[in-house]
CHARMM-style PDB file with segment names, atoms N, HN, CA, C and O in Angstrom:
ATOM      1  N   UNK     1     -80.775 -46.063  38.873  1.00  0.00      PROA
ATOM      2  CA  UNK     1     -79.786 -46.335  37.866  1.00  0.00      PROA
ATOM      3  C   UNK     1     -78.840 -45.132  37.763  1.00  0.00      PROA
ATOM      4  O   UNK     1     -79.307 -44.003  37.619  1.00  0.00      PROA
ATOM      5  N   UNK     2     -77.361 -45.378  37.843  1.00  0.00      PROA
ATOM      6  HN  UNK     2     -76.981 -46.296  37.961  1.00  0.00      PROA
ATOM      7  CA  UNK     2     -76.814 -44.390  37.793  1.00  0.00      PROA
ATOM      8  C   UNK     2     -76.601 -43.642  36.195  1.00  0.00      PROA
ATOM      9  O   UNK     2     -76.686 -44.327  35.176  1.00  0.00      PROA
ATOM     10  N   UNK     3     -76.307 -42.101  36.153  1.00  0.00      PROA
ATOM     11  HN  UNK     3     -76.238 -41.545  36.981  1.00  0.00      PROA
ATOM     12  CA  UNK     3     -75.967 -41.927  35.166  1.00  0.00      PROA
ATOM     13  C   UNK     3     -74.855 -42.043  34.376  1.00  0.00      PROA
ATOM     14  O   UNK     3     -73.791 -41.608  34.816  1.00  0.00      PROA
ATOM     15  N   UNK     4     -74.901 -42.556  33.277  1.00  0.00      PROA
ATOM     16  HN  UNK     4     -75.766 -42.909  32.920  1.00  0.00      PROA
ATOM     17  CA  UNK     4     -73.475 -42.931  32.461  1.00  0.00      PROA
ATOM     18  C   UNK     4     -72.571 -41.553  32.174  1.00  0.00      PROA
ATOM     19  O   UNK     4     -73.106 -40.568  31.665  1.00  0.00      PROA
ATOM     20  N   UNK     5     -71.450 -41.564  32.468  1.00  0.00      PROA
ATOM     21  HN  UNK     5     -71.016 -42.364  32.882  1.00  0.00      PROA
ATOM     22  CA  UNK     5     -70.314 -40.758  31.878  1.00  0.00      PROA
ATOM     23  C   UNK     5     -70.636 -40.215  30.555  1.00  0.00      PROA
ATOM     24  O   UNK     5     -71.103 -41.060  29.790  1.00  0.00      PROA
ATOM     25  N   UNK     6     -70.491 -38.819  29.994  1.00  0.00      PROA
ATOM     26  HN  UNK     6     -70.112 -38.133  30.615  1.00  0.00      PROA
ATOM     27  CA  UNK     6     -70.922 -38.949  28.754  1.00  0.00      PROA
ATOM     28  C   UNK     6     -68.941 -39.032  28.120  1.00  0.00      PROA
ATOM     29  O   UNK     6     -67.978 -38.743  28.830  1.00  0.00      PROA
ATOM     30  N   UNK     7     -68.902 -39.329  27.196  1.00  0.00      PROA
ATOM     31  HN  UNK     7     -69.684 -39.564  26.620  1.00  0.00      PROA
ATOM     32  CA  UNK     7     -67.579 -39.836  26.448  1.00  0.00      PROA
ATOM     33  C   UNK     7     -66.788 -38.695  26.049  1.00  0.00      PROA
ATOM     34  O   UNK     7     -67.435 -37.673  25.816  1.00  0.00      PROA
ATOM     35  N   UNK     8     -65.240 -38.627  25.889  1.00  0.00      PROA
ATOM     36  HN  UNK     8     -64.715 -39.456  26.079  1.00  0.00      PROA
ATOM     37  CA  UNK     8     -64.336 -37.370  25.479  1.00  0.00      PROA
ATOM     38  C   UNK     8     -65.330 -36.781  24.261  1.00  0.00      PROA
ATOM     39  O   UNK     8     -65.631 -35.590  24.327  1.00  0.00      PROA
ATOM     40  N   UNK     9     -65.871 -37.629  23.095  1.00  0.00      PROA
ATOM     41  HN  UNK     9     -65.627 -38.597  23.042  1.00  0.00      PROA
ATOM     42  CA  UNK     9     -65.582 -37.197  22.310  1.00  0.00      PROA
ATOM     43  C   UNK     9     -67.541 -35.850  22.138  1.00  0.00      PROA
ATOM     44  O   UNK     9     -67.789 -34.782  21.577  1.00  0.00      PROA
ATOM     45  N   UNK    10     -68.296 -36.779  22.939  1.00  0.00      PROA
ATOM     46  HN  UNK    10     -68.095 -37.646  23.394  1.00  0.00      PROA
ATOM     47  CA  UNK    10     -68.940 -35.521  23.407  1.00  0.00      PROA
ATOM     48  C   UNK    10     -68.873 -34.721  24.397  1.00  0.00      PROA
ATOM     49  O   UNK    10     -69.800 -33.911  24.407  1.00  0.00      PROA
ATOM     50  N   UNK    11     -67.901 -34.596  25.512  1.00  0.00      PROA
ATOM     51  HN  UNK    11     -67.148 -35.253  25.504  1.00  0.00      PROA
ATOM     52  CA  UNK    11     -67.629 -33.591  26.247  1.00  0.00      PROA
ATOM     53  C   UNK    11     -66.505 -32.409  25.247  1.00  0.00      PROA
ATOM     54  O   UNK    11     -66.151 -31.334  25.730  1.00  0.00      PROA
ATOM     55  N   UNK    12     -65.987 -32.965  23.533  1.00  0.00      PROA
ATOM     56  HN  UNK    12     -66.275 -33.839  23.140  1.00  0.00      PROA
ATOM     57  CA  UNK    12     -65.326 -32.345  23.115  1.00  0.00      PROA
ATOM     58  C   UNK    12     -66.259 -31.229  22.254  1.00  0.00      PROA
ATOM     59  O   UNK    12     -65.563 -30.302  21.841  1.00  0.00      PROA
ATOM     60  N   UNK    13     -67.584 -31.130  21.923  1.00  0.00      PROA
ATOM     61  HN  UNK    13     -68.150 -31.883  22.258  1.00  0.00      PROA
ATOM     62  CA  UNK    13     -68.966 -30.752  21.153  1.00  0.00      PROA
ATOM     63  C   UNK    13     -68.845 -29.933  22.461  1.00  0.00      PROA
ATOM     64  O   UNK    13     -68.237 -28.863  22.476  1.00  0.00      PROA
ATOM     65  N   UNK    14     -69.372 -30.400  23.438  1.00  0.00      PROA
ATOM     66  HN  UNK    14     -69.866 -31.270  23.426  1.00  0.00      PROA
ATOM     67  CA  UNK    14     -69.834 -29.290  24.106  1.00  0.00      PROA
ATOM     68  C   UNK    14     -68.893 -28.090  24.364  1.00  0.00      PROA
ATOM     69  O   UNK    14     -69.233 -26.907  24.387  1.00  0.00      PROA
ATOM     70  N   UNK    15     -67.537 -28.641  24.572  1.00  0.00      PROA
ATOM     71  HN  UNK    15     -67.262 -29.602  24.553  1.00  0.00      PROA
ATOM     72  CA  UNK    15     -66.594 -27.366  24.595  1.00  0.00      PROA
ATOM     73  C   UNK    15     -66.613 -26.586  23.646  1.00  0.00      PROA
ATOM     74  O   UNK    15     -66.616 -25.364  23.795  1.00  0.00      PROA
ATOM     75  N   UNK    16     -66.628 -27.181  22.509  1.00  0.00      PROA
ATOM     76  HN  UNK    16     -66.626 -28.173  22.387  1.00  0.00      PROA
ATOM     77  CA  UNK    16     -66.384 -26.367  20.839  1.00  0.00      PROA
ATOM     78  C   UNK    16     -67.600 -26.010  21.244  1.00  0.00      PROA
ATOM     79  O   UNK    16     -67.344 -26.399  22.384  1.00  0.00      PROA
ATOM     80  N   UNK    17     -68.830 -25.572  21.355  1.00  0.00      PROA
ATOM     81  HN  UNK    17     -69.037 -25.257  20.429  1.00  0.00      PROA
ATOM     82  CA  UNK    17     -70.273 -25.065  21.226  1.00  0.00      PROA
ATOM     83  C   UNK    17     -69.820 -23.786  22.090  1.00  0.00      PROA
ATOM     84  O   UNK    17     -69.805 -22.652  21.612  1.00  0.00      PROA
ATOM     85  N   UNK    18     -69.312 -24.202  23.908  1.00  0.00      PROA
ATOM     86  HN  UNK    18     -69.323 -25.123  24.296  1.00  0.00      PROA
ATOM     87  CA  UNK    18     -69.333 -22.854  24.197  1.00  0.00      PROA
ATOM     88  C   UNK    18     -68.000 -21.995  23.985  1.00  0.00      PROA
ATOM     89  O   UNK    18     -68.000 -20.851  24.438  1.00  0.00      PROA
ATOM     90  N   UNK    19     -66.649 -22.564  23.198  1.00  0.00      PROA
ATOM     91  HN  UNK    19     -66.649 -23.494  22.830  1.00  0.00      PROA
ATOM     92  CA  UNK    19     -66.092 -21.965  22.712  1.00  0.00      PROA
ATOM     93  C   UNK    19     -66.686 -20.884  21.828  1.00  0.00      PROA
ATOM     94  O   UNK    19     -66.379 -19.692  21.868  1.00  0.00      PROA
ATOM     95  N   UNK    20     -67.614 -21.476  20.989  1.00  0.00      PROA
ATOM     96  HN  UNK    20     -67.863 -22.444  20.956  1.00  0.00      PROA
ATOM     97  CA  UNK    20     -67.997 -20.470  19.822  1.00  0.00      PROA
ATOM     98  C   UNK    20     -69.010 -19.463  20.389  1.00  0.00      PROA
ATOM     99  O   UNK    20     -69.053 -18.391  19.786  1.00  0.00      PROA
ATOM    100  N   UNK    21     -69.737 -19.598  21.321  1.00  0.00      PROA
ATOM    101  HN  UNK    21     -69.701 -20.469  21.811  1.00  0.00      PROA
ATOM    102  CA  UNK    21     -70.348 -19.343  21.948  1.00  0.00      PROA
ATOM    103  C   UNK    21     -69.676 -17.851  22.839  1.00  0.00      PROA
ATOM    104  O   UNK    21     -70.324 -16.806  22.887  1.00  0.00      PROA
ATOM    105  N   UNK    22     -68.701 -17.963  23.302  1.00  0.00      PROA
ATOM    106  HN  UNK    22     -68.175 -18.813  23.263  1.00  0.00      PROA
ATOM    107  CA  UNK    22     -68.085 -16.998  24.074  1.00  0.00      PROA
ATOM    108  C   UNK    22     -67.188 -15.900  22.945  1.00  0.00      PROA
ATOM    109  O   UNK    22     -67.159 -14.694  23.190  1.00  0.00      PROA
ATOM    110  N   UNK    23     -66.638 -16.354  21.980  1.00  0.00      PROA
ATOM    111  HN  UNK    23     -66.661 -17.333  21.781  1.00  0.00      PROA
ATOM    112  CA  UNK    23     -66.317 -15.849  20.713  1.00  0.00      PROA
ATOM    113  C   UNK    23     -67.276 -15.068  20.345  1.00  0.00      PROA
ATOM    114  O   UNK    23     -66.970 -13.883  20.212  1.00  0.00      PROA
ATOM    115  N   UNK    24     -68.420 -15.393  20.125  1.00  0.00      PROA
ATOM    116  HN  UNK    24     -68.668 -16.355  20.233  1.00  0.00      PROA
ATOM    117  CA  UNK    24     -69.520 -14.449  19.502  1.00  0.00      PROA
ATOM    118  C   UNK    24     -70.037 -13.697  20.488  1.00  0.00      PROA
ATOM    119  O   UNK    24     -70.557 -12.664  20.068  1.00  0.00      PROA
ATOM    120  N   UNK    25     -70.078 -13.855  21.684  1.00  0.00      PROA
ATOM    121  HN  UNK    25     -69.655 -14.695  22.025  1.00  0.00      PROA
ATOM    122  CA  UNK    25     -70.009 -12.868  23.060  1.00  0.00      PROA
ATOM    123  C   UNK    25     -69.607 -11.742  22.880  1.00  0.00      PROA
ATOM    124  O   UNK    25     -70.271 -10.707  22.929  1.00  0.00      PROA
ATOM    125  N   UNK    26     -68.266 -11.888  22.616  1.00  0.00      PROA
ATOM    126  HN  UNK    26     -67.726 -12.729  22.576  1.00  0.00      PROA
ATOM    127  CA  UNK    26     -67.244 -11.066  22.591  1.00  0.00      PROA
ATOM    128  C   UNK    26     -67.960  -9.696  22.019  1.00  0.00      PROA
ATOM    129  O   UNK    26     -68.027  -8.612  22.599  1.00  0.00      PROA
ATOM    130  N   UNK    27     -68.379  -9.981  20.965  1.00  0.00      PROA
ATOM    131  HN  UNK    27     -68.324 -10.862  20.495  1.00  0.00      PROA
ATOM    132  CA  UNK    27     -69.030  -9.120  19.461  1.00  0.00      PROA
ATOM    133  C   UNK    27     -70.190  -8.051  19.737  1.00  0.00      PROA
ATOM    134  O   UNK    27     -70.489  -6.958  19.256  1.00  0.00      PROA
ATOM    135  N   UNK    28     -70.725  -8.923  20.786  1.00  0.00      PROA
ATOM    136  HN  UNK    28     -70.483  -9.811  21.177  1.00  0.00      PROA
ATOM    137  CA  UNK    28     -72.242  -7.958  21.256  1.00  0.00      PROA
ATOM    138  C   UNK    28     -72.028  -7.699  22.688  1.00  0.00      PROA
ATOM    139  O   UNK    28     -72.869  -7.007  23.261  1.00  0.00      PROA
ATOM    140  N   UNK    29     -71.065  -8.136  23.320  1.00  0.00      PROA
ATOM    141  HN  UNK    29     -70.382  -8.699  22.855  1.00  0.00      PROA
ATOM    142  CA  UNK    29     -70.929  -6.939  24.505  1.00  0.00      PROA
ATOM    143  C   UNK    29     -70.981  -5.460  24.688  1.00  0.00      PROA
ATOM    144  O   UNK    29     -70.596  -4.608  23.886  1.00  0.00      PROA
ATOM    145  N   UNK    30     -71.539  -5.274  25.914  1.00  0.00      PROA
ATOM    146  HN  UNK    30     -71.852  -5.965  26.565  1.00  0.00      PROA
ATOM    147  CA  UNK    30     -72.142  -3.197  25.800  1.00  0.00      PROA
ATOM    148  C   UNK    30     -70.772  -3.171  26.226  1.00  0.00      PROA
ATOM    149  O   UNK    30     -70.295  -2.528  25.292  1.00  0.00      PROA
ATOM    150  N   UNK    31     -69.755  -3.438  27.029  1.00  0.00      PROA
ATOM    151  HN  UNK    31     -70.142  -3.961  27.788  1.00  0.00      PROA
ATOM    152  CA  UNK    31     -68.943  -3.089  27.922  1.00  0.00      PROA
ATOM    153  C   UNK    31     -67.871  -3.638  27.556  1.00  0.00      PROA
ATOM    154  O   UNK    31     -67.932  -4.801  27.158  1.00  0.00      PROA
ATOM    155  N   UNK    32     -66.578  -2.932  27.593  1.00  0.00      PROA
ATOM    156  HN  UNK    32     -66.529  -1.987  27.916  1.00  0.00      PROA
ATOM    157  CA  UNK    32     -65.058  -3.362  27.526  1.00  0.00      PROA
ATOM    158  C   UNK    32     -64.543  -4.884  28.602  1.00  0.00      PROA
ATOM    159  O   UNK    32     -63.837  -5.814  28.213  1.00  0.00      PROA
ATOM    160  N   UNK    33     -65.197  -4.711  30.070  1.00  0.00      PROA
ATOM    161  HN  UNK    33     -65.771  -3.955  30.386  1.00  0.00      PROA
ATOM    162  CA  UNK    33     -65.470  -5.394  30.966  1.00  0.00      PROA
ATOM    163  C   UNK    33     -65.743  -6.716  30.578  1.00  0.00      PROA
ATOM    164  O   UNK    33     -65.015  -7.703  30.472  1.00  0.00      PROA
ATOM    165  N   UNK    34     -67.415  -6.459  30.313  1.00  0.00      PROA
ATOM    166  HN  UNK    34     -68.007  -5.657  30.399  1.00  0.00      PROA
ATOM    167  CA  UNK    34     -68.129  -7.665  29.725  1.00  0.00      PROA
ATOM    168  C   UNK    34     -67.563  -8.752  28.487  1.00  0.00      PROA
ATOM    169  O   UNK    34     -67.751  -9.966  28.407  1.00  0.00      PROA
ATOM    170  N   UNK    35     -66.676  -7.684  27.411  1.00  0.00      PROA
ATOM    171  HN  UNK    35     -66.523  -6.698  27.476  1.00  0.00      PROA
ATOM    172  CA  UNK    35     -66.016  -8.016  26.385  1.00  0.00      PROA
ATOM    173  C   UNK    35     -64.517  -8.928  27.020  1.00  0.00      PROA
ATOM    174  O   UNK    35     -64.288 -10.007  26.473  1.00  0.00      PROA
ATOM    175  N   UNK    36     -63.930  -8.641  27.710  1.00  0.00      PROA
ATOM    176  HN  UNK    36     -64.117  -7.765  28.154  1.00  0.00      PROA
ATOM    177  CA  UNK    36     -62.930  -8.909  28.606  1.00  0.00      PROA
ATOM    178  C   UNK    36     -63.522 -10.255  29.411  1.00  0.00      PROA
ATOM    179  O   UNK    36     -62.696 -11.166  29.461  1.00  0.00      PROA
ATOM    180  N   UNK    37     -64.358 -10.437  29.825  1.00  0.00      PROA
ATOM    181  HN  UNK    37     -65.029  -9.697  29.784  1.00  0.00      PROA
ATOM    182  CA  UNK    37     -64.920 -11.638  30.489  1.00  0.00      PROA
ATOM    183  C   UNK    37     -65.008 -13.122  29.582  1.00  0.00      PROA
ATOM    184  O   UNK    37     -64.450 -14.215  29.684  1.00  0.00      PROA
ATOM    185  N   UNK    38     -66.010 -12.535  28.656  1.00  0.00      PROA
ATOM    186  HN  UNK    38     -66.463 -11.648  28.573  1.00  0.00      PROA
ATOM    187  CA  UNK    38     -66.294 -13.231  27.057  1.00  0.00      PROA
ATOM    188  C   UNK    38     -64.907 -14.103  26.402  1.00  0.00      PROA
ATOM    189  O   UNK    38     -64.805 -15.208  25.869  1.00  0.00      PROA
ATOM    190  N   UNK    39     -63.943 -13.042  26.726  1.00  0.00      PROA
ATOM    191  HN  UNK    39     -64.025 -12.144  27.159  1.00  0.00      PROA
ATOM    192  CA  UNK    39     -63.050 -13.740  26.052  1.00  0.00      PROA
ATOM    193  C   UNK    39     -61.963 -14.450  26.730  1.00  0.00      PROA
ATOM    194  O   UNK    39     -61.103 -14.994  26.038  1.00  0.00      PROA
ATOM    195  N   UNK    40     -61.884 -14.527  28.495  1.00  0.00      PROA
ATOM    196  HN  UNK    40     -62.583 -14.085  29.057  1.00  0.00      PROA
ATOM    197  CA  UNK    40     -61.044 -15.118  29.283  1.00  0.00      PROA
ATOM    198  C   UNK    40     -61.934 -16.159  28.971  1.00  0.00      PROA
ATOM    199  O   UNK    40     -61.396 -17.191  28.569  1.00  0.00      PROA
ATOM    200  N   UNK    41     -63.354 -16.150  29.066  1.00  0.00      PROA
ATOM    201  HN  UNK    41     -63.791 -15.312  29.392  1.00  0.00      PROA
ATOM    202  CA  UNK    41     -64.246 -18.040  28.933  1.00  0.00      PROA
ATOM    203  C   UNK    41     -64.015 -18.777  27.858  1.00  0.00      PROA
ATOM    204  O   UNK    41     -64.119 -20.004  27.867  1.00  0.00      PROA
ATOM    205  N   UNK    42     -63.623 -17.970  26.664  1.00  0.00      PROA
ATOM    206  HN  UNK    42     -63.538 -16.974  26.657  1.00  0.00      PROA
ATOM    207  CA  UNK    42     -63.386 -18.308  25.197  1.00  0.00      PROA
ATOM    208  C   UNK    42     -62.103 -19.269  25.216  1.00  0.00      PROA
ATOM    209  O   UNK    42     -61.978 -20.325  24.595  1.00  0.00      PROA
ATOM    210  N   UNK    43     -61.021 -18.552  26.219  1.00  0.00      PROA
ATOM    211  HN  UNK    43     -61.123 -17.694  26.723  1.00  0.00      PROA
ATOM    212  CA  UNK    43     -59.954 -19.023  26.118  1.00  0.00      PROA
ATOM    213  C   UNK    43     -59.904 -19.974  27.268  1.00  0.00      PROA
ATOM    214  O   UNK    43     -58.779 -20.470  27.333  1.00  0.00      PROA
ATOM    215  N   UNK    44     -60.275 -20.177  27.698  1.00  0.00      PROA
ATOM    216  HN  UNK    44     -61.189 -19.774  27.645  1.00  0.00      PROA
ATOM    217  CA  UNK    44     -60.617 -21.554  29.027  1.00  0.00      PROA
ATOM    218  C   UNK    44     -61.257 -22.475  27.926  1.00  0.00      PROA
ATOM    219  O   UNK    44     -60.746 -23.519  27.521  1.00  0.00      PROA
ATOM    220  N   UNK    45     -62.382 -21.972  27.525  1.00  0.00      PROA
ATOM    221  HN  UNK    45     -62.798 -21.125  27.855  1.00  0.00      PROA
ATOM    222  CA  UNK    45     -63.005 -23.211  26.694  1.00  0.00      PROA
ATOM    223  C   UNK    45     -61.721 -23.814  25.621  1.00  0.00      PROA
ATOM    224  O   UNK    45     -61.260 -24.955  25.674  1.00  0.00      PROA
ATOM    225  N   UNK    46     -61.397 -22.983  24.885  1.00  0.00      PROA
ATOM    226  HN  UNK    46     -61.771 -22.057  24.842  1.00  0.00      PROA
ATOM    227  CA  UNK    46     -60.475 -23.487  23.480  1.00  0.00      PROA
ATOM    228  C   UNK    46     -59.181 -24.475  24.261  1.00  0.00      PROA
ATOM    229  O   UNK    46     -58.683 -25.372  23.582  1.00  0.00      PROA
ATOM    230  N   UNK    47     -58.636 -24.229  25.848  1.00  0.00      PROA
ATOM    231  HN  UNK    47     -59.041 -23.500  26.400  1.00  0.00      PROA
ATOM    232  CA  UNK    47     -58.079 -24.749  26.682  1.00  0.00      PROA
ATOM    233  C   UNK    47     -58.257 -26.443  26.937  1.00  0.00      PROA
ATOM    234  O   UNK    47     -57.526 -27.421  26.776  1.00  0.00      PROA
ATOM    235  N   UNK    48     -59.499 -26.240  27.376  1.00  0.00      PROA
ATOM    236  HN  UNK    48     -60.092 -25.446  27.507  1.00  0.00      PROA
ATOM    237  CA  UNK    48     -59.947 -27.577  27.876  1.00  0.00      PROA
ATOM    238  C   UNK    48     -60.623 -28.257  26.728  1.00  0.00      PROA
ATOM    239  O   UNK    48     -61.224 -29.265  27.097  1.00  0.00      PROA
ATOM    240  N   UNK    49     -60.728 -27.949  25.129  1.00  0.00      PROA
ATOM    241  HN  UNK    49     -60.239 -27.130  24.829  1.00  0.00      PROA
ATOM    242  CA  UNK    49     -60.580 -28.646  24.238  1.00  0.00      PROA
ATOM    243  C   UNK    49     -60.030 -29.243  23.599  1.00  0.00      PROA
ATOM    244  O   UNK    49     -60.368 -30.219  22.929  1.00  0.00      PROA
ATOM    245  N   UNK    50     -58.359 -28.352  23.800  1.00  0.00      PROA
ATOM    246  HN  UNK    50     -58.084 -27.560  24.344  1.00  0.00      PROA
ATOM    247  CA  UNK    50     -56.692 -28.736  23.780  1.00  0.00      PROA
ATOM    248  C   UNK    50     -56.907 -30.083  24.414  1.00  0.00      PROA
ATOM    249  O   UNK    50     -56.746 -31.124  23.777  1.00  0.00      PROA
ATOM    250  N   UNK    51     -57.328 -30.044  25.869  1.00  0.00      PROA
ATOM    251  HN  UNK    51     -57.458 -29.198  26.386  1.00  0.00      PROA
ATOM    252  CA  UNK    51     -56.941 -31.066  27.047  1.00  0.00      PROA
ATOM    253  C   UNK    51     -57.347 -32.303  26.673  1.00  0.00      PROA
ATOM    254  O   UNK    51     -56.714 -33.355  26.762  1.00  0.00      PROA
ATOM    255  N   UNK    52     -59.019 -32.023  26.026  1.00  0.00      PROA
ATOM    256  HN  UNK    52     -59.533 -31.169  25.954  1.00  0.00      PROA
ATOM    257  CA  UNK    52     -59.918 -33.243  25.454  1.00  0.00      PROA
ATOM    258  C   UNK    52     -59.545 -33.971  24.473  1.00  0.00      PROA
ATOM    259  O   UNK    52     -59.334 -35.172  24.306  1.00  0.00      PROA
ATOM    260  N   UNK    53     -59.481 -32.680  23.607  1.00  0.00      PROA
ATOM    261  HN  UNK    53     -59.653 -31.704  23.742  1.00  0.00      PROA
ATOM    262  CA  UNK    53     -58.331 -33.751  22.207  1.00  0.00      PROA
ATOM    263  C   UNK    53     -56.719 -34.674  22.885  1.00  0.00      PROA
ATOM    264  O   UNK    53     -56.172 -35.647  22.366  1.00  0.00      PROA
ATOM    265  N   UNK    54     -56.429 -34.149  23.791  1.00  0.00      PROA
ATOM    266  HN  UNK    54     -56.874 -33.358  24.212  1.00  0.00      PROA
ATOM    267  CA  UNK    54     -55.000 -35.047  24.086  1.00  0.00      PROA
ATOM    268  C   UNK    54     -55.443 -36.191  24.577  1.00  0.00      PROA
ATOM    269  O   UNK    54     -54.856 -37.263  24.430  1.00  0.00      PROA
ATOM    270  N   UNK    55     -56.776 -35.992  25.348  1.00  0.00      PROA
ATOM    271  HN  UNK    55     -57.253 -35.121  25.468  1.00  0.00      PROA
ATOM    272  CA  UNK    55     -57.189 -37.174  26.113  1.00  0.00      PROA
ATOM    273  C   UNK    55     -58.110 -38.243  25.280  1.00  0.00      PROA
ATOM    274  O   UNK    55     -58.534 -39.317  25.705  1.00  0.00      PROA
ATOM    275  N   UNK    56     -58.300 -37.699  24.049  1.00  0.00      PROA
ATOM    276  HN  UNK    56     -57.956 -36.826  23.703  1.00  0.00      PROA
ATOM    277  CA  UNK    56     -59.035 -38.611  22.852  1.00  0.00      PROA
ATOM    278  C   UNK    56     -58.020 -38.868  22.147  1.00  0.00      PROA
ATOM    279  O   UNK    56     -58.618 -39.845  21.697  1.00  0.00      PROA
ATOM    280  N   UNK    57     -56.693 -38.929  21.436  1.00  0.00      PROA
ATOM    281  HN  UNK    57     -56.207 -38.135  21.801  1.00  0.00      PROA
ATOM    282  CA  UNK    57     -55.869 -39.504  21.467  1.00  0.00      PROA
ATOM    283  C   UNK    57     -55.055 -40.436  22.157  1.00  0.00      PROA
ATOM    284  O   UNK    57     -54.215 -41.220  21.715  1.00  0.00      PROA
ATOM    285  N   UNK    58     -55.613 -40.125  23.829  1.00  0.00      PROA
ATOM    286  HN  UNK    58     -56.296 -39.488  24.188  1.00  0.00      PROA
ATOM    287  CA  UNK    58     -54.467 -41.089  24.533  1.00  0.00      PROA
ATOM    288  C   UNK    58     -55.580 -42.675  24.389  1.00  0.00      PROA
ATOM    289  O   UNK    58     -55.189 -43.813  24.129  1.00  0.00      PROA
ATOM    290  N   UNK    59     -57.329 -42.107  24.721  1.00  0.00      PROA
ATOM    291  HN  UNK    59     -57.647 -41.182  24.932  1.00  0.00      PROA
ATOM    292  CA  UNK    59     -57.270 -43.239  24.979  1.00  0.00      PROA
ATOM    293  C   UNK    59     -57.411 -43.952  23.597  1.00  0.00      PROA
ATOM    294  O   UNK    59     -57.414 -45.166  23.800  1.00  0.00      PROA
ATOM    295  N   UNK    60     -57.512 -43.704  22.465  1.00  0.00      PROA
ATOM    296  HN  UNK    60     -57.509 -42.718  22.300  1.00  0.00      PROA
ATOM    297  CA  UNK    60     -57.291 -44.482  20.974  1.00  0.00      PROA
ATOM    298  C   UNK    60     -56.043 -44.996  20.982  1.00  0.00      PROA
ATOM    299  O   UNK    60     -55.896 -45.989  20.269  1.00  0.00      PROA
ATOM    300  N   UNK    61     -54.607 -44.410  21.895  1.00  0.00      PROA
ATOM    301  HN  UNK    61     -54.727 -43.604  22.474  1.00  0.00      PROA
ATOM    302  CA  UNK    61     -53.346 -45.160  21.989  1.00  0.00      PROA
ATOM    303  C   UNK    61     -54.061 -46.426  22.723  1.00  0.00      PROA
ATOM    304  O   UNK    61     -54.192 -47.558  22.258  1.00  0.00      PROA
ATOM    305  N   UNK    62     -54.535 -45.890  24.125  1.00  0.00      PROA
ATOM    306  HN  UNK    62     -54.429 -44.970  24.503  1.00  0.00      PROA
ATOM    307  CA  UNK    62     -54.816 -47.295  24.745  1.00  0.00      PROA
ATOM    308  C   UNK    62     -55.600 -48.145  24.294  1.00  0.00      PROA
ATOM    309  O   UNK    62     -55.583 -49.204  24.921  1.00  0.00      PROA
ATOM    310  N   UNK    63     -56.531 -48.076  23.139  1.00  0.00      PROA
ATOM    311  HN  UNK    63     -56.545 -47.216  22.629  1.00  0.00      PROA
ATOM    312  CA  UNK    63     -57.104 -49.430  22.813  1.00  0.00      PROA
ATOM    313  C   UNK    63     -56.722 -49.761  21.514  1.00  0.00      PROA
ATOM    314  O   UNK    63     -57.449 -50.409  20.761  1.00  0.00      PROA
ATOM    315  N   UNK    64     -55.639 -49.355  21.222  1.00  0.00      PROA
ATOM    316  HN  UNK    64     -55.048 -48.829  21.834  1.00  0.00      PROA
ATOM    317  CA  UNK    64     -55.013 -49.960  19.926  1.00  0.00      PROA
ATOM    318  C   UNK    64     -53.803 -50.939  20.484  1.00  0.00      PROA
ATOM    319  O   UNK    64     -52.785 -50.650  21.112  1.00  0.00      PROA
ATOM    320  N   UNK    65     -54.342 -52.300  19.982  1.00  0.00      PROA
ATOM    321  HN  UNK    65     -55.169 -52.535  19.472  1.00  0.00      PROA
ATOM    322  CA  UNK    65     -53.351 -53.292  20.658  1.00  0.00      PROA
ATOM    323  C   UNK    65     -52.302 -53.724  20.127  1.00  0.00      PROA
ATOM    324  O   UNK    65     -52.005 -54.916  20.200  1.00  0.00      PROA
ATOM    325  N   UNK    66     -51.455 -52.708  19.412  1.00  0.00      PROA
ATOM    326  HN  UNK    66     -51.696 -51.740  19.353  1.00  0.00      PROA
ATOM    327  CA  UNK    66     -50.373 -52.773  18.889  1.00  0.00      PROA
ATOM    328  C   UNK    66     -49.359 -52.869  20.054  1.00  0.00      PROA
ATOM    329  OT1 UNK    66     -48.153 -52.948  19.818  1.00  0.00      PROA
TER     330      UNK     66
END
């Protein structure tokens, strides 16, 4: 049985989790480096949550049969 797609609106949880996740990284890094890493992932994540939310709006356009 194949596995099902999981849906925008939980691939949008998981982004927000390691958004916050890389945010609080940031905080307990030993290293300027490490701190610097933390927060390019922070900002990829908060990115592709942008992307998710546009794409959970489009498809609520598409099944509204107005």
């Amino acid at each position: 049985m194949p596995k099902r797609e999981p849906t925008t609106e939980e691939l949008q949880v998981v982004q927000h989790e390691r958004t916050t996740e890389e945010h609080e990284a940031v905080d307990i890094s030993l290293t300027e480096d490490e701190a610097h890493q933390h927060e390019r992932r922070a900002a990829k994540s908060a990115y592709l949550e942008r992307m998710l939310a546009k794409r959970a709006r489009s498809e609520r356009r598409d099944e509204d049969p107005d």
